[in-house]
C-alpha positions as CSV (number, residue, x, y, z in Angstrom):
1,X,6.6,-16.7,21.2
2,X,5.5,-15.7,17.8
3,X,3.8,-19.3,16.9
4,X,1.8,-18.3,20.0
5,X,0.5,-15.0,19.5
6,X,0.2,-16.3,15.8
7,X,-2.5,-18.8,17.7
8,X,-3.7,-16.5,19.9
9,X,-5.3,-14.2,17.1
10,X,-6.2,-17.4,14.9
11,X,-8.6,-18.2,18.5
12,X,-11.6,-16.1,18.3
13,X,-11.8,-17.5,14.4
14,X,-11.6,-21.1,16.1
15,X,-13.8,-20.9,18.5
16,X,-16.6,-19.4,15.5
17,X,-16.1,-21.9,13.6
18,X,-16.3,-24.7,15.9
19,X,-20.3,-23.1,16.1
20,X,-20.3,-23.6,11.8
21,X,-23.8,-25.8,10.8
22,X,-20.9,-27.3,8.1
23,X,-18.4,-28.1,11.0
24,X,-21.0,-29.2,14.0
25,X,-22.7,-31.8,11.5
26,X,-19.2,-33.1,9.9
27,X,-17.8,-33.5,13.3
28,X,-21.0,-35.1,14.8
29,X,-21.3,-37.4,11.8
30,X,-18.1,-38.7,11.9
31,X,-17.9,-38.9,15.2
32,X,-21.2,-41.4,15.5
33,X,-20.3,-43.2,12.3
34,X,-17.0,-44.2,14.1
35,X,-18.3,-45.4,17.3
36,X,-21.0,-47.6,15.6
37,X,-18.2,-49.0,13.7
38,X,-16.3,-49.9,16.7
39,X,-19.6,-51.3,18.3
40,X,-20.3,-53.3,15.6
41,X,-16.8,-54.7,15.6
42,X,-17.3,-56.0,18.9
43,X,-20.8,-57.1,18.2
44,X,-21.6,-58.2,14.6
45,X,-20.1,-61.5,12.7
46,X,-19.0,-59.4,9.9
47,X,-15.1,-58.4,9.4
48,X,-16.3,-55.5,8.1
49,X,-20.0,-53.9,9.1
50,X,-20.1,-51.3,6.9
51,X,-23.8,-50.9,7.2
52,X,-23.4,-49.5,11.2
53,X,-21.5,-46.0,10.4
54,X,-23.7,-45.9,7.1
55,X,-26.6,-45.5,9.5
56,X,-25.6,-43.5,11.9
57,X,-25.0,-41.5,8.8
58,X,-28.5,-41.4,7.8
59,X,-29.6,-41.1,11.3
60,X,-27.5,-38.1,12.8
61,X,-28.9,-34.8,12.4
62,X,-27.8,-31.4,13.1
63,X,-30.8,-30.8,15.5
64,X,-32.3,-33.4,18.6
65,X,-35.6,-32.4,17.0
66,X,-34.6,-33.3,13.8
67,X,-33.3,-36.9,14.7
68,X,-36.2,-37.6,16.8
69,X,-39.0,-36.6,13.9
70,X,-36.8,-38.2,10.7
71,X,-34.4,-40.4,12.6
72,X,-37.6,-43.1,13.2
73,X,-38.7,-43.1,9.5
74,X,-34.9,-43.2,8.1
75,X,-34.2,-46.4,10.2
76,X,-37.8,-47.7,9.2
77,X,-36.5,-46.9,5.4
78,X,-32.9,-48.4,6.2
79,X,-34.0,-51.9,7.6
80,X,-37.0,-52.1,5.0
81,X,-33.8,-51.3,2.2
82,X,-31.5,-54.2,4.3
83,X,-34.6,-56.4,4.3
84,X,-35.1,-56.6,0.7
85,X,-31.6,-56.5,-0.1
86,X,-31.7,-59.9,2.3
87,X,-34.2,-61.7,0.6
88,X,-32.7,-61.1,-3.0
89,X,-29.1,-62.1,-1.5
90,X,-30.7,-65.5,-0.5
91,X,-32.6,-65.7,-4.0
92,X,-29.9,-64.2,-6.6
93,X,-26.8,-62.8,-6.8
94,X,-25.9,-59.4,-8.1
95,X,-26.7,-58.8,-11.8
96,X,-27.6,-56.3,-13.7
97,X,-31.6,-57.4,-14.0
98,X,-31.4,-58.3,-10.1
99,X,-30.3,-54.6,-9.2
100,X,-33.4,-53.5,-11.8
101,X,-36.0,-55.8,-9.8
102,X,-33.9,-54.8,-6.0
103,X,-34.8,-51.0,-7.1
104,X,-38.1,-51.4,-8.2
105,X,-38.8,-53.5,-4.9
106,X,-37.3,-51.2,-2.5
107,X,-39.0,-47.9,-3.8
108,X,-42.5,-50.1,-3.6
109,X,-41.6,-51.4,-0.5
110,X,-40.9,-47.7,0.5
111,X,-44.4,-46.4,-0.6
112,X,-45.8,-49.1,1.8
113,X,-44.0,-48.7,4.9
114,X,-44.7,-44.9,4.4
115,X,-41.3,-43.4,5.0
116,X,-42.2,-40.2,3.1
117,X,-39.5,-38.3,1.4
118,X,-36.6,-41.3,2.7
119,X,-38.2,-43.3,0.0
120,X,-35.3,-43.5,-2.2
121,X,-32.9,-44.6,1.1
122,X,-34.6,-47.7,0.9
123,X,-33.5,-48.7,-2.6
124,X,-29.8,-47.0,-1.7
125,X,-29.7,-49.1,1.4
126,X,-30.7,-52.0,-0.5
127,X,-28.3,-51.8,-3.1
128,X,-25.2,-50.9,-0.7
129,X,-25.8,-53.8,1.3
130,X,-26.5,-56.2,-1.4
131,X,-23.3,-55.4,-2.9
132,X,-21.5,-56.3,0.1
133,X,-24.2,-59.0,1.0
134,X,-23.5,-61.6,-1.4
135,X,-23.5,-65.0,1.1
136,X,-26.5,-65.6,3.0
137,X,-25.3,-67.4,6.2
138,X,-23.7,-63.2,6.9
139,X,-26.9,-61.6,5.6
140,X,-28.7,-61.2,8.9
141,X,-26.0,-59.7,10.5
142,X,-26.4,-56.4,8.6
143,X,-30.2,-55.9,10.8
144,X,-27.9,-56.2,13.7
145,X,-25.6,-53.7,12.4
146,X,-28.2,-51.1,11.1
147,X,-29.8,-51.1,14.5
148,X,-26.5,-50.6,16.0
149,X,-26.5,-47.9,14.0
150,X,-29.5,-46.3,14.9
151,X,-28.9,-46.9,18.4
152,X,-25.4,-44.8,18.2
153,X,-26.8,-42.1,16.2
154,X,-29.7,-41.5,18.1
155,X,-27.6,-41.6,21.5
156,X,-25.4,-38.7,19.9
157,X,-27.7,-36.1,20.1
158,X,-29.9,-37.5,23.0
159,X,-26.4,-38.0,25.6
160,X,-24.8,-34.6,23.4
161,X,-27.3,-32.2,22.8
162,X,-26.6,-30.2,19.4
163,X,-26.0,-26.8,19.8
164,X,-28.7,-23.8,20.0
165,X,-28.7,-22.0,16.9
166,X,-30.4,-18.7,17.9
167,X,-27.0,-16.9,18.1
168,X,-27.0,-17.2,14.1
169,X,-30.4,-16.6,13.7
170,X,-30.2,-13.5,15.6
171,X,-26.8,-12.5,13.3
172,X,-29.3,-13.1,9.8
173,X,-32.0,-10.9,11.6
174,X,-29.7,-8.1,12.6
175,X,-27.7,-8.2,9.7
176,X,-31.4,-8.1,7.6
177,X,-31.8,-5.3,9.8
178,X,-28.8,-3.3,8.9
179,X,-29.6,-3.6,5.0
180,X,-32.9,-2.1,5.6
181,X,-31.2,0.8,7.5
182,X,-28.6,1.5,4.6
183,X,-31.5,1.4,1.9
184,X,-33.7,3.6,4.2
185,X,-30.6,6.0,4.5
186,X,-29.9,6.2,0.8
187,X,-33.5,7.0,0.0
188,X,-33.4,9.6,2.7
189,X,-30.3,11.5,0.9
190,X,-32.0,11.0,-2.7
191,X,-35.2,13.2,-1.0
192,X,-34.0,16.9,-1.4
193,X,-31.6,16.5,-4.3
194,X,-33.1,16.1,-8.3
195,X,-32.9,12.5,-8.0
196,X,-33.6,10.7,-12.0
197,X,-36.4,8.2,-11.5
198,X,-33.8,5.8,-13.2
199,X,-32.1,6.3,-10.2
200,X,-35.5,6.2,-7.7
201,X,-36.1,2.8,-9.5
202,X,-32.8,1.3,-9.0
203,X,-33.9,2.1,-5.0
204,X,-36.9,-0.1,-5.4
205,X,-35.2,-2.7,-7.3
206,X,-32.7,-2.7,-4.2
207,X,-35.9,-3.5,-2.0
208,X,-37.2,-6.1,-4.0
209,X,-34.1,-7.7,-3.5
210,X,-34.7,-7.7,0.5
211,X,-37.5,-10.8,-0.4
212,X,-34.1,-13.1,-0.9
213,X,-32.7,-11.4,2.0
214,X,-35.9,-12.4,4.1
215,X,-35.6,-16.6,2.3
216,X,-31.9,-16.7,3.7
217,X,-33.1,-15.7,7.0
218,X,-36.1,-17.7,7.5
219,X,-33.6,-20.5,7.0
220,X,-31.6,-19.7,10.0
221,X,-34.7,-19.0,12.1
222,X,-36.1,-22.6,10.9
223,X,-32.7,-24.2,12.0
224,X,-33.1,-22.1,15.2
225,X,-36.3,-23.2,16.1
226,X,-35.7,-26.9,15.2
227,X,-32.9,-26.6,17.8
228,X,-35.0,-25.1,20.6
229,X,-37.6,-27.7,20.1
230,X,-37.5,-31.0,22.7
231,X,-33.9,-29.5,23.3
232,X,-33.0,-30.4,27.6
233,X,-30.7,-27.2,27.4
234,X,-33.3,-24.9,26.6
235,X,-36.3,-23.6,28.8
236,X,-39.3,-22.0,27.3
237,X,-37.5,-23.1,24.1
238,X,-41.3,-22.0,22.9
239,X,-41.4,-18.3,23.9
240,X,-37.7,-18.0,22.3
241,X,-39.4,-19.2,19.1
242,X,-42.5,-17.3,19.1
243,X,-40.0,-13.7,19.7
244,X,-37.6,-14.5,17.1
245,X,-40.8,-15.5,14.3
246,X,-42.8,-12.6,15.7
247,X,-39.8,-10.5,15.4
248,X,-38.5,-12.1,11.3
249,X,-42.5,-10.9,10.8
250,X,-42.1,-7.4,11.8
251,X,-39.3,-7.2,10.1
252,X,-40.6,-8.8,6.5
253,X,-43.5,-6.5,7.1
254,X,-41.4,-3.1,7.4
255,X,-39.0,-4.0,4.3
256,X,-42.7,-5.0,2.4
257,X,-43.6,-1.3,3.4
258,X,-40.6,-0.1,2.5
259,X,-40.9,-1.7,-1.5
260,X,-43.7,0.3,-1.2
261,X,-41.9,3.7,-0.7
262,X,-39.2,3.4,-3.0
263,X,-42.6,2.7,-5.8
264,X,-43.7,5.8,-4.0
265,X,-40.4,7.6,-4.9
266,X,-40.0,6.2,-8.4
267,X,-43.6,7.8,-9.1
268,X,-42.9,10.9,-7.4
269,X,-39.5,11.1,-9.3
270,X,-41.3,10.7,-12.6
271,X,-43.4,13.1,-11.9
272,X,-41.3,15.7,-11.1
273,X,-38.7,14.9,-13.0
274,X,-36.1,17.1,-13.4
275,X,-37.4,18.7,-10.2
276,X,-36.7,17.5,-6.5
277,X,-38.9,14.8,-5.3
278,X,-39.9,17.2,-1.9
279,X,-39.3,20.9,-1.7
280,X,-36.2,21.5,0.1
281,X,-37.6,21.6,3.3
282,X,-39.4,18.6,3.3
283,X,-37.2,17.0,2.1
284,X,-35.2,17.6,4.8
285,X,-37.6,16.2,6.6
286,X,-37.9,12.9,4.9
287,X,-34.3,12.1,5.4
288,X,-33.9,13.0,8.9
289,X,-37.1,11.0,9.3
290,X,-36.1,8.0,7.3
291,X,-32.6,8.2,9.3
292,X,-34.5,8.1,12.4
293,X,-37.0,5.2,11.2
294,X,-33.7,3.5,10.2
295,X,-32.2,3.2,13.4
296,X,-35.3,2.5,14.9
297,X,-35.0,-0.8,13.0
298,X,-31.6,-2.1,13.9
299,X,-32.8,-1.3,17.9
300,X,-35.7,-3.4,17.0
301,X,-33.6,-6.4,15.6
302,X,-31.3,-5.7,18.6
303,X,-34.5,-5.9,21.3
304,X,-35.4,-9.4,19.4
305,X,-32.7,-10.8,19.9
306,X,-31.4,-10.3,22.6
307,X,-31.5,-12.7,25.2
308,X,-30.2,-10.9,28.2
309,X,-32.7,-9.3,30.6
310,X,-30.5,-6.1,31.1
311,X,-29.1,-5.5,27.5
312,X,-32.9,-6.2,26.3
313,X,-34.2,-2.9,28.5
314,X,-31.6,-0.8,27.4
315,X,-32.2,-2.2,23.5
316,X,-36.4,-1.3,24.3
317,X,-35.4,2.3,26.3
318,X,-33.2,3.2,22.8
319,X,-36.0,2.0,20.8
320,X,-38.8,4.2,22.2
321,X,-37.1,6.6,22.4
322,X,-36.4,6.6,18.5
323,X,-39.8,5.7,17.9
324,X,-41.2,9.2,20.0
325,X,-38.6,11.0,18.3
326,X,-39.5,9.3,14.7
327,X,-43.1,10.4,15.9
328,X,-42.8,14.1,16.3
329,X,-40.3,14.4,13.4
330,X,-43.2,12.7,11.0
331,X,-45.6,15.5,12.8
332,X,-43.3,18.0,11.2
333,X,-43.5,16.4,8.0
334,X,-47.2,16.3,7.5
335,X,-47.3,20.1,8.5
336,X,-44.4,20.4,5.7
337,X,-46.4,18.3,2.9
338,X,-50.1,19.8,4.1
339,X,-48.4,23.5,2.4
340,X,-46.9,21.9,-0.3
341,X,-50.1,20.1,-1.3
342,X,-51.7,23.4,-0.3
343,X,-49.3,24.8,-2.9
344,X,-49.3,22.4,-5.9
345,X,-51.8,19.5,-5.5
346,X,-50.6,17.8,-8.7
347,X,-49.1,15.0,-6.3
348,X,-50.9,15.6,-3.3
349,X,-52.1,11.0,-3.7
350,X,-47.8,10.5,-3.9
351,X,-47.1,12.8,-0.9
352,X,-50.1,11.6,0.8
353,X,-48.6,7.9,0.3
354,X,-45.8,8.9,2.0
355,X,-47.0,10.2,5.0
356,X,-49.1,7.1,5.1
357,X,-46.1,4.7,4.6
358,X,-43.5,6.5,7.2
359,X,-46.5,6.3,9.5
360,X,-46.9,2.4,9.2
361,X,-43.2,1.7,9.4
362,X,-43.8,3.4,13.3
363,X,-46.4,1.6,14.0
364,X,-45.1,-1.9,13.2
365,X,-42.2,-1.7,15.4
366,X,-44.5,0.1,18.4
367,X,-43.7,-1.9,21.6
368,X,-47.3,-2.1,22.5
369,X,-48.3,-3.5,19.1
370,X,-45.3,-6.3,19.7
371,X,-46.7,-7.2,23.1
372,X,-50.2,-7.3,21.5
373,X,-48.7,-9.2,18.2
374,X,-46.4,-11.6,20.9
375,X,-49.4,-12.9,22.9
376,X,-51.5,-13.7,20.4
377,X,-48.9,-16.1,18.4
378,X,-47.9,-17.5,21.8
379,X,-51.7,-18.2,22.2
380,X,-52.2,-19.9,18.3
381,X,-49.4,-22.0,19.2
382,X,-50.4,-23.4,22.2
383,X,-53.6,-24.3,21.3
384,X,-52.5,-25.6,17.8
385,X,-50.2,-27.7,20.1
386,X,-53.3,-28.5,22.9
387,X,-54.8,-29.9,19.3
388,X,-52.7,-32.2,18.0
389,X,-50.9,-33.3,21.4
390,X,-53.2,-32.8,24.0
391,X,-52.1,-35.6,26.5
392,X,-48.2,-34.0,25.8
393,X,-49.6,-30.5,27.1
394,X,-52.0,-31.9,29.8
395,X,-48.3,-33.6,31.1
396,X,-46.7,-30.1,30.7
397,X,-49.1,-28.5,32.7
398,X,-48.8,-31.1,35.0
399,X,-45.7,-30.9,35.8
400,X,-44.3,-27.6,33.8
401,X,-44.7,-24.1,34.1
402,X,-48.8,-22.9,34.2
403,X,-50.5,-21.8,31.0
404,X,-51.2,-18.4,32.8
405,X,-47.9,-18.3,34.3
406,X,-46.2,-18.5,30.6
407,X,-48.2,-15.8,29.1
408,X,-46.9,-13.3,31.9
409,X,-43.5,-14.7,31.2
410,X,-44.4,-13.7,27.4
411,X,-45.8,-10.5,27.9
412,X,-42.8,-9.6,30.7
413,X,-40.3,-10.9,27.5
414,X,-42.1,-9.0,24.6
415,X,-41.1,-5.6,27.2
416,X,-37.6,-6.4,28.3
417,X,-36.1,-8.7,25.6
């Protein structure tokens, strides 16, 4: 009984890690380097036909749209490498000025049969299978192997679809999200107290640091949107990667904004120094406003990602509803900092700044502005996709869902997402 509630609460860390990039790729590699291996043992001369699992190797990718873009130029760079390595086996042996002219072959022949960056898989595939390609009468039985190979690694991920990664992506946006919030709330308390501009600059230094924040999560959303593409498990795999870009954007653009507050406060805090960077009052003001923008944030993150219809309209009816409530407490603010200007105009450009910043940080996360913003990266996409395939979209209109049809579908996502 123990050893099973023992596995009982080890589940729920099971079942996340059998989603892990680390785990899904391990377990999909090995699993299609063993099955070529067994196909080639049935169908290849060889004992031993290494060169199969070494390609479904190269070949396997974490994501269907990654196999089918590099999975054609890493077998054109694996059976250029086994050719080579073919016609030195029947010429030499394997020496030390052999390997020298095999490397300098391969890379050229790389550069010819324009692999790209898989350049230097020619001269490893080369090598690896001239130093187990040593008699000629076995040699061609390696081309058989690497297309066995290919075959098995592309038939992984076109019979097994790799997993959708937008659950993690969504994680590295909310989680972006909620370090925003905490900043924004920390500034908010530092408003009304005699705050050291040391202090105010540590602040901005803490927002800077959001740009590596940002890198980290545009890695996730990549990986998320190479899953959605030519994915058979997805619909509209297109719209879901137009929110969650659109909705990384907004989010880049508030923390840039935000940088540019905590500068506001580090000036303002030299300034004033030892003083309070807002008379009590406003200051006041600023952090319930900042609190409020704060929130406003993590609902945003929460609305973008979100990919059930009724969750979504409660996510969008909490974020309005912070947004009009952000609206009339910034109201209050600007009556607060018109009488202190009105008072002491030595700062009146640093309060002004503020208002000015508070006031964009609204704005950007303004459903009406997403809808607007939504639409019109749906519509670059589509017709930077009508340019380079247009017989690909004249098929999809043919027999997919109407251009018209999938900008209502946009627009209905952009307000209940």
């Amino acid at each position: 009984m123990q050893d099973v509630r023992e596995w009982a609460r080890g589940l729920p860390e099971l079942l996340r890690r059998h989603r892990d990039p680390v785990v899904v790729q391990t377990l999909r590699s090995s699993a299609a380097a063993t099955i070529a291996y067994v196909v080639a043992l049935r169908l290849s001369p060889e004992p031993a036909p290494l060169t199969a699992p070494l390609t479904a190797l190269l070949v396997v990718q974490v994501t269907l749209y990654a196999t089918l873009t590099n999975g054609f130029r890493r077998v054109n760079a694996v059976v250029a490498g086994v050719l080579v390595a073919i016609a030195f086996s029947q010429l030499v042996g394997l020496t030390w000025w052999s390997l020298a002219l095999l490397i300098v072959a391969s890379l050229g022949v790389g550069h010819l049969v324009r692999v790209d960056e898989y350049i230097p898989e020619v001269a490893i595939s080369a090598m690896l299978v001239l130093g187990v390609t040593t008699i000629s009468s076995t040699a061609w039985a390696r081309i058989v192997e690497t297309l066995i190979g290919a075959v098995v690694g592309m038939g992984c991920n076109l019979l097994l679809p790799p997993p959708v990664w937008v659950d993690e992506a969504g994680e590295s946006i909310e989680g972006l999200a909620r370090r925003v919030r905490q900043l924004m709330l920390r500034m908010g308390e530092e408003a009304s107290e005699p705050t050291p501009w040391r202090q105010a600059a540590e602040r901005l230094h803490e927002a800077r640091r959001l740009d590596h924040a940002i890198v980290d999560v545009d890695a996730a959303l990549r990986q998320a949107e190479d899953s959605l593409r030519l994915n058979p498990r997805v619909r509209e795999g297109l719209l879901h990667r137009v929110v969650l870009r659109t909705g990384l954007d907004t989010l880049e653009i508030c923390t840039v904004v935000l940088r540019v507050l905590a500068r506001t406060f580090t000036d303002l805090a030299k300034a004033r120094e030892p003083e309070p960077l807002f008379a009590p009052d406003t200051g006041a003001a600023v952090e319930q406003l900042l609190s409020q923008i704060a929130d406003a944030v993590v609902s945003f993150a929460v609305l973008v990602t979100t990919s059930i219809s009724e969750s979504a309209e409660s996510a969008e009816a909490r974020l309005s509803a912070e947004l009009h409530t952000a609206a009339g407490t910034r109201d209050k603010l600007a009556e607060l900092l018109r009488d202190e200007i009105r008072h002491d105009d030595r700062n009146w450009q640093l309060l002004g700044a503020v208002l000015t910043e508070v006031n964009r940080l609204i704005d950007e996360m303004n459903t009406e502005h997403r809808t607007r913003r939504l639409l019109e990266e749906l519509d670059r996409v589509s017709g930077e996709q009508r340019v380079r395939r247009p017989r690909l979209t004249w098929l999809r209109e043919r027999i997919g869902v109407p251009e018209r049809l999938r900008r209502n579908r946009a627009g209905g996502a952009a307000r209940s997402r």
